[in-house]
C-alpha positions in Angstrom: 157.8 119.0 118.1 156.9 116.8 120.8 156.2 117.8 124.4 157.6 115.7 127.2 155.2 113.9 129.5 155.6 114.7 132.9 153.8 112.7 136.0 153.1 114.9 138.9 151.1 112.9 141.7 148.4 115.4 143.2 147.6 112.9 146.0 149.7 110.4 147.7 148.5 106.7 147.5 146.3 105.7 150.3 145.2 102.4 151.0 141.4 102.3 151.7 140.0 101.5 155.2 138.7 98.0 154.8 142.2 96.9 153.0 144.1 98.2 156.1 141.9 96.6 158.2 142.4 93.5 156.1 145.9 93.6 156.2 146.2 94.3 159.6 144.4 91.0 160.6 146.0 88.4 158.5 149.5 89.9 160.2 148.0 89.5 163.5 146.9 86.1 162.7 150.4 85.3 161.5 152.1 86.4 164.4 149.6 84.3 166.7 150.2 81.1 165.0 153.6 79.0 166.5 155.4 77.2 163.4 156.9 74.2 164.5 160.1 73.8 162.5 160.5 70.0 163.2 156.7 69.5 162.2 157.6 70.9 158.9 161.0 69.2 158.1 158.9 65.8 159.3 156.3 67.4 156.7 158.3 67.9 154.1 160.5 64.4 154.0 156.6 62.8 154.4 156.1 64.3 151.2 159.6 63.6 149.5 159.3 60.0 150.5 156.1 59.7 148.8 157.8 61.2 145.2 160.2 58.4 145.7 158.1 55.9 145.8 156.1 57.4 143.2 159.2 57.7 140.7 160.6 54.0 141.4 156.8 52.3 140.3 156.8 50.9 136.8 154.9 53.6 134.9 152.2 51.5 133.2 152.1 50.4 129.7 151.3 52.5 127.1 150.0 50.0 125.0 147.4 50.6 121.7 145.4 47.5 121.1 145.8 47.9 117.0 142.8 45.2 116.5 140.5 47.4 119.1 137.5 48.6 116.8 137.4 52.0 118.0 141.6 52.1 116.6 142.1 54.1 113.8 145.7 54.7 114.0 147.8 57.1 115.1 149.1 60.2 113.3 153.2 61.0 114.2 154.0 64.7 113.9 151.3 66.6 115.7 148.2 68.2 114.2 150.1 68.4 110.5 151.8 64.9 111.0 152.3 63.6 107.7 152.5 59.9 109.1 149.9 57.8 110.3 151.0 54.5 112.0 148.4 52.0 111.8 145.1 52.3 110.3 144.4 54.4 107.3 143.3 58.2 106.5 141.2 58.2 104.0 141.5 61.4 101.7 138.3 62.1 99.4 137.4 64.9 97.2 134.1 64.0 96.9 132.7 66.6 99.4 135.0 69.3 97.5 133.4 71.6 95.2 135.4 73.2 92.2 134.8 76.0 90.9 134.5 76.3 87.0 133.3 78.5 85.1 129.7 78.7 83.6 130.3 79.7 80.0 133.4 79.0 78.1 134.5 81.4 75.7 136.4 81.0 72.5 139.5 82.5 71.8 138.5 84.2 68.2 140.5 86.9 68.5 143.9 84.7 67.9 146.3 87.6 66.8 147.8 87.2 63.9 151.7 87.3 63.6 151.5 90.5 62.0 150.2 92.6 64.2 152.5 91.7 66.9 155.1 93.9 68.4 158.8 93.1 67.1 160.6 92.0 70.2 163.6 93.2 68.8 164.6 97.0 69.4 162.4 100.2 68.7 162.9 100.3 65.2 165.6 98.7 64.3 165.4 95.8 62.1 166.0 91.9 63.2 169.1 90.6 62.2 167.4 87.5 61.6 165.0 88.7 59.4 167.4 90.4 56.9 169.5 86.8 56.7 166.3 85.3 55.5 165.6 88.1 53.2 168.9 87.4 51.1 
C-alpha cells in the first residue's frame, strides 16, 4: 500500500535581509533613471541599420587552396562521412593487432557417422534408409 505524500509548510518563505535590501535598491535605482523613448527608437534603428549593411556585403569566399601543403582534403558527412573530397585517407592495419590464438588444436575427435543422432523422429525409422535397404 502506498501512503500519500503530503507537503505542509511549517514556516512561510522569507526573504533574507541582505536580499531585501538588494532588491530594494536596484528598484530605487530604476525608478531614478529617466528612459528616453526617442533615444532608444534612435538606438535601436542605429543598430538595425548596421545589420543591413552587414547582410548586403559579399560574404567572403570560402575558398580551399587544394595545392596548399597543409590540404588534406575534406571529409563530406560529418565525423562518420564516408567521402572525402580531395586528398586521400589513408587506411592501414598495420598498427592493428589480431588476436590469434597460441596453440592450435587438432580436431581428433571427428565423430564418426555412427554415433550421431538420427535427425529423423525418436525412433522411428528414416524412410530413406529402408528405400536403400531394398
Amino acid at each position: 500500500m502506498v501512503r500519500p505524500i503530503l507537503y505542509a509548510p511549517v514556516k512561510p518563505f522569507k526573504l533574507s535581509k541582505e536580499a531585501t535590501d538588494r532588491y530594494k535598491a536596484i528598484a530605487a535605482e530604476v525608478k531614478a533613471k529617466k528612459v528616453d523613448p526617442s533615444a532608444a527608437i534612435e538606438q535601436a534603428t542605429k543598430c538595425l541599420a548596421e545589420l543591413a549593411d552587414m547582410a548586403a556585403k559579399e560574404p567572403e569566399a570560402d575558398e580551399i587552396n587544394e595545392k596548399d601543403p597543409e590540404y588534406v582534403g575534406v571529409l563530406l558527412g560529418g565525423t562518420s562521412g564516408s567521402v572525402l573530397k580531395g586528398g586521400e585517407l589513408p587506411a592501414g592495419t598495420d598498427d592493428v593487432y589480431f588476436e590469434e590464438p597460441r596453440v592450435v588444436v587438432d580436431d581428433d575427435e571427428a565423430e564418426d557417422e555412427d554415433e550421431l543422432r538420427s535427425l529423423w523422429g525418436d525412433g522411428e525409422k528414416d524412410p530413406a534408409e529402408e528405400e536403400e535397404e531394398e
